[in-house]
C-alpha positions in Angstrom: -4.2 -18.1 -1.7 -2.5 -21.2 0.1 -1.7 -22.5 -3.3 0.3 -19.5 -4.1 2.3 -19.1 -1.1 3.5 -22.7 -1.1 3.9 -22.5 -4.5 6.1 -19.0 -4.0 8.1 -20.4 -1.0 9.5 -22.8 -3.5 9.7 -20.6 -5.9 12.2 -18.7 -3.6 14.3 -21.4 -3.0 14.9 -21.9 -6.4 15.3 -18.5 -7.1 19.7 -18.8 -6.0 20.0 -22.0 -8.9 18.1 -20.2 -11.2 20.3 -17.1 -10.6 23.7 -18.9 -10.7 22.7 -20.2 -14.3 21.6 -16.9 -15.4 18.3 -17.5 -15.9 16.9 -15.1 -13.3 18.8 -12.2 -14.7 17.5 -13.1 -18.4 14.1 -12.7 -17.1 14.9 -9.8 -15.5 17.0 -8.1 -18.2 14.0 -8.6 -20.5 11.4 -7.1 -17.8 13.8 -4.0 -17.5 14.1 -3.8 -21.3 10.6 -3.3 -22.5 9.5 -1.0 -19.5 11.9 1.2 -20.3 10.5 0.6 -24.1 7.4 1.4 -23.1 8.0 3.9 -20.1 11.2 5.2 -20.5 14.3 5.0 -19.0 13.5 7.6 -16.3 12.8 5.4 -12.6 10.7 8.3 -11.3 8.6 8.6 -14.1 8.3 4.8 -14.9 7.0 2.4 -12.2 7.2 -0.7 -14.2 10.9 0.0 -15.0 11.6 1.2 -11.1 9.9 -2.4 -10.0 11.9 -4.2 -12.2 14.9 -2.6 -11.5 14.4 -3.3 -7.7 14.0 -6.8 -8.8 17.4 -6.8 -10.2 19.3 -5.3 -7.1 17.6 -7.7 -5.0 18.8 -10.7 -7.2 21.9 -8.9 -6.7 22.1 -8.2 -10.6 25.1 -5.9 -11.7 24.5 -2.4 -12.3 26.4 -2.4 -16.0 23.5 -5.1 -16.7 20.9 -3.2 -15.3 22.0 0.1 -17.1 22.7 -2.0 -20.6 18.8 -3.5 -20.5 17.9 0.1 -19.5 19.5 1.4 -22.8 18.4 -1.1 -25.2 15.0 -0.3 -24.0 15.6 3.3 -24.6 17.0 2.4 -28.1 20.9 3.6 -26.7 21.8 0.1 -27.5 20.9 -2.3 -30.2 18.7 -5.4 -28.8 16.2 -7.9 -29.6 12.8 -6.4 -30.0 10.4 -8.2 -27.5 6.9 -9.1 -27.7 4.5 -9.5 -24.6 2.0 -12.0 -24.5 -0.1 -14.1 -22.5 -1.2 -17.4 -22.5 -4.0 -19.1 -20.7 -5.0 -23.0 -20.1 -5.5 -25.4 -17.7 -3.5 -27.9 -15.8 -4.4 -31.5 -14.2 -7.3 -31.5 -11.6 -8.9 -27.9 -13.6 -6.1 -26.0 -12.3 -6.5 -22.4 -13.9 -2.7 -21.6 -15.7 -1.8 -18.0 -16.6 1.1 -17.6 -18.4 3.2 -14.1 -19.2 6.2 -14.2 -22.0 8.2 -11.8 -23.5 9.1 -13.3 -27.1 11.3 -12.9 -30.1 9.0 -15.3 -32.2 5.6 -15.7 -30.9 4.7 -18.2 -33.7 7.6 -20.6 -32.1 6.6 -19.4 -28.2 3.1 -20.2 -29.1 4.0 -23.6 -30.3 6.3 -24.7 -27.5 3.7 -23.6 -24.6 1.2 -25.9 -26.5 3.7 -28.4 -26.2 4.3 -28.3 -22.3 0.8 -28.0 -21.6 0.0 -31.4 -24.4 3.1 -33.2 -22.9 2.0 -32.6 -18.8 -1.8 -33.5 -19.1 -3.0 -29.8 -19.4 -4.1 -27.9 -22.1 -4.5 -24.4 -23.9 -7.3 -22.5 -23.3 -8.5 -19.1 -25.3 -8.4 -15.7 -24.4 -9.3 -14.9 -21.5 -10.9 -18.0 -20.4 -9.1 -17.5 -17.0 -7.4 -14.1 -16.8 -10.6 -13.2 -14.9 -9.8 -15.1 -12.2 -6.1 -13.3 -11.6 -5.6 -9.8 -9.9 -2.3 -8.2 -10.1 -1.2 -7.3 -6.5 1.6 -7.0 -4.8 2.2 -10.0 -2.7 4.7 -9.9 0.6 5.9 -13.1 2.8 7.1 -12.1 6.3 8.2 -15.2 8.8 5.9 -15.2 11.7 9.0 -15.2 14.0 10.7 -11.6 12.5 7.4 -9.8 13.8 4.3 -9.9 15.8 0.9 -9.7 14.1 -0.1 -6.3 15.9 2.6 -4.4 15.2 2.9 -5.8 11.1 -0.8 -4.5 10.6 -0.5 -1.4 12.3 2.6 -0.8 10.0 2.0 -2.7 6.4 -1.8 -0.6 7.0 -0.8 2.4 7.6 1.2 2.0 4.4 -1.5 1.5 2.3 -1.9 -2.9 2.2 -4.9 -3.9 1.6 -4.5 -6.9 3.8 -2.7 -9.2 6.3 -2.9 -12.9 6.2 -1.5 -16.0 8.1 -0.3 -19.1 6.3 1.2 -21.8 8.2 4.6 -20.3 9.5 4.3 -17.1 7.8 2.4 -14.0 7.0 0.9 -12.6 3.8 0.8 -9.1 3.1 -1.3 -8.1 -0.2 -1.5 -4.6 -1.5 -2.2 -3.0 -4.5 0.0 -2.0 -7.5 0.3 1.4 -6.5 1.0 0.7 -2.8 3.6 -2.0 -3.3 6.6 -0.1 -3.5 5.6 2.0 -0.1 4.5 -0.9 1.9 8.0 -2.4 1.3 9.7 0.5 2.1 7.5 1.1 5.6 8.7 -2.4 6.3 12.9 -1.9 5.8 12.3 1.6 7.6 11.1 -0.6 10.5 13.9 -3.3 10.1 11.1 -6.1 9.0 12.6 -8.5 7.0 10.8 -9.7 3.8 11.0 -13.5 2.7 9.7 -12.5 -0.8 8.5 -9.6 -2.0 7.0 -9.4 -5.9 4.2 -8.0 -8.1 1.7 -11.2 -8.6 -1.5 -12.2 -9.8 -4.1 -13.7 -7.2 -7.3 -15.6 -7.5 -10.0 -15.1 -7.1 -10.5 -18.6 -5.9 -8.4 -22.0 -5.7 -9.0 -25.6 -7.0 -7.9 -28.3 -4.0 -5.5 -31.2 -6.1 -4.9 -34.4 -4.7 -1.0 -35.9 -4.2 -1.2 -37.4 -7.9 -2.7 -34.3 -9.7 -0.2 -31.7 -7.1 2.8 -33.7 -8.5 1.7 -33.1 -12.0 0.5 -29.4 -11.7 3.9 -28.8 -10.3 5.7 -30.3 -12.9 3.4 -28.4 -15.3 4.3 -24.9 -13.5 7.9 -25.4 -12.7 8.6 -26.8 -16.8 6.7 -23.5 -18.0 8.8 -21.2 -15.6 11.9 -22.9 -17.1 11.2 -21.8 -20.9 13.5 -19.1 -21.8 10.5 -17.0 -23.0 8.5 -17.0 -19.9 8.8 -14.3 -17.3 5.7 -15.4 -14.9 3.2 -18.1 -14.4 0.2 -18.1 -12.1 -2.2 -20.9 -11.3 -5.5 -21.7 -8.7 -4.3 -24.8 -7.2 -4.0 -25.3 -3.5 -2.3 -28.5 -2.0 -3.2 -29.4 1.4 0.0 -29.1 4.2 0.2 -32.8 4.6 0.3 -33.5 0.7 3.1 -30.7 0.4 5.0 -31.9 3.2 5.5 -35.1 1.1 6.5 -33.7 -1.8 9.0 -31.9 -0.3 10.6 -34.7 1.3 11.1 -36.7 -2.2 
């Protein structure tokens, strides 16, 4: 669980380069596109859609792009047809990688994920060698200093979270799928700012890396989440605070 905060924290920082480039809202785009392919382009009848549509107003995403993905999803507008697929391996140390992708051309995808994974000292793994490690949840960051821990559990509980933990200099709040979307909204009701807020997979368990093998899983991670066809990646790893400290600071 450590391992994914951290690794979401930087994540988040990131998150305002990757939107000036664009590349956030090409992720997003494609998300918005194939739920409403798959769901509809009705938000009250399509929760995949409504999440990723949230996504985009919180990346502060225009609404013309938001209502154009909408349509080619709904077939109102011609688009690229988009294929989900996942991807499994495993990184330096036995780090467990789960990879999602939305793709044009799996056969060139497939080829290119193989690639990262050769190049950075990991490698592909079969079907579902470790998807049964991951759990989709929904996965919420609160500082410790916007609330105190009483008064988040009564709330985030009451709204249906599963559970409340502490890392370092902020809390985690984990719900289910279904209970995502009203856990966030019991905490703007109450004014509690979110640091992040997403839909994730957790593990069921973590692998500990040392500073050598954290360098490399993060370069692993980071490389994957900058291919154009990936939309998530998830991993077990979990770097101790003095060995993510360091890498940090370089």
């Amino acid at each position: 669980m450590s391992g994914h905060s951290k690794w979401a924290s930087i994540k988040h920082k990131k998150a305002a380069i990757d939107a000036k480039r664009g590349k956030l809202f090409s992720r997003i785009s494609k998300e918005i596109t194939v739920a409403a392919k798959i769901g509809g382009g009705d938000l009250n009848s399509n929760p995949r859609l409504r999440t990723a549509v949230m996504a985009g107003k919180e990346a502060n995403m225009p609404g013309d792009n938001i209502e154009r993905a909408i349509k080619k999803g709904t077939g109102e507008l011609p688009g690229v047809t988009y294929e989900e697929s996942v991807y499994e391996g495993y990184g330096p140390g036995g780090v467990a990688v789960l990879i999602e992708v939305l793709t044009d051309n799996k056969n060139r995808t497939t080829s290119e994920i193989r690639s990262i994974f050769t190049k950075r000292n990991g490698n592909m793994a079969s079907a579902n060698a470790v998807a049964w490690m991951f759990t989709k949840k929904g996965f919420i960051t609160i500082k410790k200093e916007t609330v105190d821990e009483d008064t988040l559990l009564d709330i985030t509980l009451d709204a249906g979270a599963e559970d409340v933990k502490t890392e370092g200099d902020i809390y985690e709040v984990i719900t289910g799928l279904q209970d995502f979307e009203s856990v966030k909204e019991a905490l703007a009701k109450n004014k509690i700012a979110t640091e992040s807020a997403e839909i994730t997979a957790l593990p069921s368990n973590t692998v500990q890396v040392n500073e050598k093998e954290a360098k490399q899983v993060l370069d692993l991670v980071e490389t994957l989440e900058d291919h154009d066809d990936v939309q998530n990646v998830y991993a077990n790893f979990d770097i101790s605070d003095e060995i993510m400290k360091k890498l940090e600071a370089e």
